[in-house]
N, CA, C and O atoms as CSV, one atom per row, in Angstrom:
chain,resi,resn,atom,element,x,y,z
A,1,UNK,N,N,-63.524,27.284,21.256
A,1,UNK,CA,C,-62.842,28.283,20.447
A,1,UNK,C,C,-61.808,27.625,19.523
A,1,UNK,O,O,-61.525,28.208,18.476
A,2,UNK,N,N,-61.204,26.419,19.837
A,2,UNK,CA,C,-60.104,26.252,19.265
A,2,UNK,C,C,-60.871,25.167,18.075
A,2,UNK,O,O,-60.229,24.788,17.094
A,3,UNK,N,N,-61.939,24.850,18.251
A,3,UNK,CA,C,-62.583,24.076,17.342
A,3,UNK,C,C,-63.356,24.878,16.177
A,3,UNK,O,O,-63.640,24.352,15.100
A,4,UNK,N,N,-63.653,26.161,16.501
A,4,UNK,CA,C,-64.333,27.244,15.659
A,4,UNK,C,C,-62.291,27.541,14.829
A,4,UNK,O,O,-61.887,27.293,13.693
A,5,UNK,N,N,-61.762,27.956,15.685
A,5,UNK,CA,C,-60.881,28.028,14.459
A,5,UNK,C,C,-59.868,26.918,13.439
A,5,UNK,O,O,-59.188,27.294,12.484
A,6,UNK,N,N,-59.981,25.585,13.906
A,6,UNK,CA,C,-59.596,24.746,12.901
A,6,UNK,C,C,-60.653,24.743,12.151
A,6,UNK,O,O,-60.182,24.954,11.034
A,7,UNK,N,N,-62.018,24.619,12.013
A,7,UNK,CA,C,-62.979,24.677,10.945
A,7,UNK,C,C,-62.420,26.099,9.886
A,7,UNK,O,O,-62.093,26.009,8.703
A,8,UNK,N,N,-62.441,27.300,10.690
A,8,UNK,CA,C,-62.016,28.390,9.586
A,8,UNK,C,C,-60.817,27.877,9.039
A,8,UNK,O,O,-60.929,27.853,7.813
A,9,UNK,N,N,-59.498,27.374,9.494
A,9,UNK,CA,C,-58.627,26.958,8.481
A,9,UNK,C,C,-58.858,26.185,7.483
A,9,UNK,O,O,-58.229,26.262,6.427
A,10,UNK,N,N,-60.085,25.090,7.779
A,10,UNK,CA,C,-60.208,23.817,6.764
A,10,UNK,C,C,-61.570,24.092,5.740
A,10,UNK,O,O,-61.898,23.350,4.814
A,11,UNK,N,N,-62.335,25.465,6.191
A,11,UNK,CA,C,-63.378,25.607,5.298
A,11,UNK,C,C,-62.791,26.165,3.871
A,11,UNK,O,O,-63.430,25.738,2.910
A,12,UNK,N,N,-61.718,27.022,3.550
A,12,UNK,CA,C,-61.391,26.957,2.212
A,12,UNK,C,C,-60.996,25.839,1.479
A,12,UNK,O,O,-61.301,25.465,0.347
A,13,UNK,N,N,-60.363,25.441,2.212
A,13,UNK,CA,C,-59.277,24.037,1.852
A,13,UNK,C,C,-61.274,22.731,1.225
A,13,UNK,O,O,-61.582,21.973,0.305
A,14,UNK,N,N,-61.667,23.066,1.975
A,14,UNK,CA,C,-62.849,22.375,1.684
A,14,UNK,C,C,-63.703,22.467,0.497
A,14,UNK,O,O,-63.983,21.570,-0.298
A,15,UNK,N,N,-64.044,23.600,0.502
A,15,UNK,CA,C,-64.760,24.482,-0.373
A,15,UNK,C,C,-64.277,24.334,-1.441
A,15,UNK,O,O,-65.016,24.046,-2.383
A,16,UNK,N,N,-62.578,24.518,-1.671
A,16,UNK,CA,C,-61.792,24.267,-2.948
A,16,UNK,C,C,-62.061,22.783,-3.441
A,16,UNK,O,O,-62.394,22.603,-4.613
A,17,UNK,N,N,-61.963,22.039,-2.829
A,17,UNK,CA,C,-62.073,20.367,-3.074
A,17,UNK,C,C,-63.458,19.971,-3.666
A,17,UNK,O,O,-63.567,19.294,-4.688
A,18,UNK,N,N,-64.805,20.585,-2.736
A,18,UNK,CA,C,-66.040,20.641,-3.818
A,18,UNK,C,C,-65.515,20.906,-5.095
A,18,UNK,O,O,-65.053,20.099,-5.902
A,19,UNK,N,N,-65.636,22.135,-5.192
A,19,UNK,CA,C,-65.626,23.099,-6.495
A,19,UNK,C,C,-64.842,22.179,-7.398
A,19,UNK,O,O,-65.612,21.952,-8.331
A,20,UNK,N,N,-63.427,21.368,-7.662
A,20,UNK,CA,C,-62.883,20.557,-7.552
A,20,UNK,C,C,-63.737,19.182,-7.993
A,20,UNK,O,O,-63.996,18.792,-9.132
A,21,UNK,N,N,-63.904,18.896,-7.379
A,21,UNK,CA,C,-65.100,17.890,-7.595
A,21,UNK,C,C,-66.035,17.941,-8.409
A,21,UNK,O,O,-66.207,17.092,-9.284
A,22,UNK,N,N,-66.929,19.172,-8.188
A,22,UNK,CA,C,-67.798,19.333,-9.588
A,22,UNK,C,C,-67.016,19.923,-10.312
A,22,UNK,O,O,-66.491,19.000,-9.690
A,23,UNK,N,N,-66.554,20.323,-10.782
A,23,UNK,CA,C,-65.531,20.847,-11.914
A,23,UNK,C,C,-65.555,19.337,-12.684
A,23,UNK,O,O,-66.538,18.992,-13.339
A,24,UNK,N,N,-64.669,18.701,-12.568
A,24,UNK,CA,C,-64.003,17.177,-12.281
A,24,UNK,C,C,-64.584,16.051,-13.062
A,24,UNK,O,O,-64.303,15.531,-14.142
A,25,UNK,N,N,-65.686,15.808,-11.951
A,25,UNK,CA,C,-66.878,15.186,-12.383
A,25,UNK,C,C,-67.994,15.910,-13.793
A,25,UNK,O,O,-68.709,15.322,-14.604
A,26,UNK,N,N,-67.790,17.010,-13.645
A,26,UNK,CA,C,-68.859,18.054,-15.114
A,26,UNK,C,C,-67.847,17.510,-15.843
A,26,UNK,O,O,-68.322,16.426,-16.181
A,27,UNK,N,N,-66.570,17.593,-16.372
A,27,UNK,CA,C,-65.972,17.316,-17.213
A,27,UNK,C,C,-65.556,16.423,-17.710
A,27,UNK,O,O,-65.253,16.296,-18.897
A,28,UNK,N,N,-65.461,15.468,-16.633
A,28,UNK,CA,C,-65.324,13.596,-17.073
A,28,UNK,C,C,-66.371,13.474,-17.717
A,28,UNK,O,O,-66.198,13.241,-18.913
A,29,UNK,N,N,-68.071,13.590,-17.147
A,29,UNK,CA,C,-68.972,13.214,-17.766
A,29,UNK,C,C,-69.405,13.672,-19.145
A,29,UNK,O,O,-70.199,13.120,-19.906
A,30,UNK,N,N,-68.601,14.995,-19.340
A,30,UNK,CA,C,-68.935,15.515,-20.711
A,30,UNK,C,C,-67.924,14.548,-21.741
A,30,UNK,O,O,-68.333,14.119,-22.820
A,31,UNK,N,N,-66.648,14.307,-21.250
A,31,UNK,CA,C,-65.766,14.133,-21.881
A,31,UNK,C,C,-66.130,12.522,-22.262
A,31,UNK,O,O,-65.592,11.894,-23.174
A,32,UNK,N,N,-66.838,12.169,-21.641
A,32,UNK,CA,C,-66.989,10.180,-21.791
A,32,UNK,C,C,-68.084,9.717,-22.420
A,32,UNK,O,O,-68.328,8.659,-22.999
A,33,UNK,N,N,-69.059,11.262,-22.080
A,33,UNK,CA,C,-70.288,10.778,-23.217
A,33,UNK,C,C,-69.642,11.366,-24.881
A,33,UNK,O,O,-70.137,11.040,-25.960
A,34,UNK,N,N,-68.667,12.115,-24.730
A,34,UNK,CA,C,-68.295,13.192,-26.436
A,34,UNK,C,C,-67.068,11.459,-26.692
A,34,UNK,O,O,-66.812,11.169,-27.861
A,35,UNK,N,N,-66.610,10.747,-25.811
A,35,UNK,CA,C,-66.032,9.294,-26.440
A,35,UNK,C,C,-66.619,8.652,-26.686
A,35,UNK,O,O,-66.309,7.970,-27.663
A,36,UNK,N,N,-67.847,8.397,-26.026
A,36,UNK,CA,C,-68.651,7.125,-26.203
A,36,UNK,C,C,-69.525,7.655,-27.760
A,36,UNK,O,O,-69.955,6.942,-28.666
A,37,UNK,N,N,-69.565,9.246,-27.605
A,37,UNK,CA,C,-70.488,8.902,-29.349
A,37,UNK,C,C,-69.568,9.510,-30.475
A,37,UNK,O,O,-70.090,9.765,-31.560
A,38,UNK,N,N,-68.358,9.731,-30.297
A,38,UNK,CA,C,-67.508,9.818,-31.213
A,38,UNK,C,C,-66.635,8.076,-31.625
A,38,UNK,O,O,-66.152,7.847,-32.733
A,39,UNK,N,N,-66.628,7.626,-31.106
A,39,UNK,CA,C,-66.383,5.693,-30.901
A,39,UNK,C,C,-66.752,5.546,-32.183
A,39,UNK,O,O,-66.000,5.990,-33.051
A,40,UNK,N,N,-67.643,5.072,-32.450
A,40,UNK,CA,C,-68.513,4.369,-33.910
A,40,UNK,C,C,-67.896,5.425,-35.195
A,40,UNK,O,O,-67.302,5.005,-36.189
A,41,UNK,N,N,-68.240,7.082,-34.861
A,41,UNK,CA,C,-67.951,7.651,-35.584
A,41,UNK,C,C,-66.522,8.021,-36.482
A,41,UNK,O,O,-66.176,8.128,-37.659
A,42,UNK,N,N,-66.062,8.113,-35.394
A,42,UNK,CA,C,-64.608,8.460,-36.543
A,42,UNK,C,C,-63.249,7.700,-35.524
A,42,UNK,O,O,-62.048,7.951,-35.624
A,43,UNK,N,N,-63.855,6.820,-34.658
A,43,UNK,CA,C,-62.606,6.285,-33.915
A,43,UNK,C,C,-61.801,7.053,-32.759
A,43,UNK,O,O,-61.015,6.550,-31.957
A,44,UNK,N,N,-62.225,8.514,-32.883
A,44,UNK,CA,C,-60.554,9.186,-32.070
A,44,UNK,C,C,-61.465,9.073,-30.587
A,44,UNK,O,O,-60.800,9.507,-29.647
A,45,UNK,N,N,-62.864,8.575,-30.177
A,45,UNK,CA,C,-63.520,8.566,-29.156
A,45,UNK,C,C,-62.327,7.968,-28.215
A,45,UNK,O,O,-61.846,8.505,-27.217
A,46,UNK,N,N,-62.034,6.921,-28.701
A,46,UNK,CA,C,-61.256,5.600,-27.870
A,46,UNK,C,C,-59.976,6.949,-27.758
A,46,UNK,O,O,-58.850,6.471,-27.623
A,47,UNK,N,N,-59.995,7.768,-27.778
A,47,UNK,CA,C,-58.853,8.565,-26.789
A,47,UNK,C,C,-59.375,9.325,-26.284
A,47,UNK,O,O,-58.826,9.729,-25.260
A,48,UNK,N,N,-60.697,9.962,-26.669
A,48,UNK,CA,C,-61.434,10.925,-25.626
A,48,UNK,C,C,-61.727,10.475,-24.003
A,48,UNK,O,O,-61.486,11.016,-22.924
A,49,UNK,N,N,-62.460,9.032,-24.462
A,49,UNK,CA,C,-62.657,8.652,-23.574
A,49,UNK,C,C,-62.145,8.078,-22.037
A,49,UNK,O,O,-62.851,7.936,-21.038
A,50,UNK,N,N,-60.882,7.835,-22.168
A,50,UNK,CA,C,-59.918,7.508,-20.785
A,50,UNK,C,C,-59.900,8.574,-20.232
A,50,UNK,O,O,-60.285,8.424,-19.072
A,51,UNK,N,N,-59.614,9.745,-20.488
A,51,UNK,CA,C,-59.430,10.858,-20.395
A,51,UNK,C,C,-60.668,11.448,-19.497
A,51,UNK,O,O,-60.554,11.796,-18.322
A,52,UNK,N,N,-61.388,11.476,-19.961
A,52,UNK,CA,C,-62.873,12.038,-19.503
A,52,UNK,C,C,-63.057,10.549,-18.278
A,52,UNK,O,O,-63.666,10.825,-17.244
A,53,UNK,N,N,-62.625,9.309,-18.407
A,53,UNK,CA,C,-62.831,8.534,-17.068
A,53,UNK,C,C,-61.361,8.577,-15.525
A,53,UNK,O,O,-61.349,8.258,-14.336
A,54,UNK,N,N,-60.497,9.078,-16.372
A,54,UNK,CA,C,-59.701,9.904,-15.509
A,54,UNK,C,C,-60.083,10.578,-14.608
A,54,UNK,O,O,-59.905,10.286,-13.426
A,55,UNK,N,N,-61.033,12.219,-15.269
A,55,UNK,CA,C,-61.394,12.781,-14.423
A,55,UNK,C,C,-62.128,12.442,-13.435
A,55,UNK,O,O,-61.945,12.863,-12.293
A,56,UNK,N,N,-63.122,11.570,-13.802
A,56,UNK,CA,C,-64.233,11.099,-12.974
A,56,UNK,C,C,-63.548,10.553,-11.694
A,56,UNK,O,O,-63.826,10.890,-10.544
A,57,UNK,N,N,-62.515,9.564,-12.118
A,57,UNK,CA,C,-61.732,9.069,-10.993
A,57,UNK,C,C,-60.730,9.751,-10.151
A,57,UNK,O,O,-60.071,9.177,-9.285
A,58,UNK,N,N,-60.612,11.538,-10.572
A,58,UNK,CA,C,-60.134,12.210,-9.620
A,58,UNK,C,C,-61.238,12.789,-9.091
A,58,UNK,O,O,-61.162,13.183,-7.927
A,59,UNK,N,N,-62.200,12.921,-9.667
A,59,UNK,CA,C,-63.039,14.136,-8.635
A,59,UNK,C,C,-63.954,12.519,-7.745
A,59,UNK,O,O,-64.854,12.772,-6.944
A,60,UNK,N,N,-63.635,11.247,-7.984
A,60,UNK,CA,C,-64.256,10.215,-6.691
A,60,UNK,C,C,-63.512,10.411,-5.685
A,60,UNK,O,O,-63.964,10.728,-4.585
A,61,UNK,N,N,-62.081,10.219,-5.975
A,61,UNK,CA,C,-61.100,10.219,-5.194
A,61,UNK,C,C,-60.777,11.461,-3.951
A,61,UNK,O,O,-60.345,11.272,-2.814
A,62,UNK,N,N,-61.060,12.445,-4.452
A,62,UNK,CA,C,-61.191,13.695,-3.775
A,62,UNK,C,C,-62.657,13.913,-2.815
A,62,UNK,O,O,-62.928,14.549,-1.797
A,63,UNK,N,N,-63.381,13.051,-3.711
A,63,UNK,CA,C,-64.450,13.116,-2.667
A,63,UNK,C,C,-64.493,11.922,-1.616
A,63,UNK,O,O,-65.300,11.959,-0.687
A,64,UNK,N,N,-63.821,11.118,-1.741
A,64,UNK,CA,C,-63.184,9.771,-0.663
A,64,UNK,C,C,-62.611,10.813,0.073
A,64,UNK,O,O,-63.224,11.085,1.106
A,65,UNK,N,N,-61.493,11.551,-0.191
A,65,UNK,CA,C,-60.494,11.914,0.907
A,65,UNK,C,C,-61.378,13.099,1.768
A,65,UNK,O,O,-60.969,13.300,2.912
A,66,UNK,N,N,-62.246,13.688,1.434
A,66,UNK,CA,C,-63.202,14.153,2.426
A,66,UNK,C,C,-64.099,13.821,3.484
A,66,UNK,O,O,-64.738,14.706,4.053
């Protein structure tokens, strides 16, 4: 019983951290491919891009701490 209810405390807390994660990761990867082909083009890529590898490296990180 007492193991059925620490799971109910930690399944939102969980659930949030996915969601989190793909969120995270969808948006780094959008954000690093819109740097990598804005780069050549008009230059402002090279700031898109940290940005969009940021995310990536929070939604790894979050998925480490799981």
């Amino acid at each position: 019983m007492k193991n059925f209810l620490i799971w109910l405390v930690k399944l939102p807390f969980v659930l949030i951290a996915i969601v989190l994660i793909v969120v995270l990761g969808v948006a780094g990867c959008v954000l690093s491919m819109l740097g990598v082909a804005l780069t050549p083009v008009f230059g402002i890529g090279l700031l898109v891009l940290p940005v969009g590898l940021i995310l990536l490296l929070a939604a790894w990180l979050i998925a480490k701490v799981l």
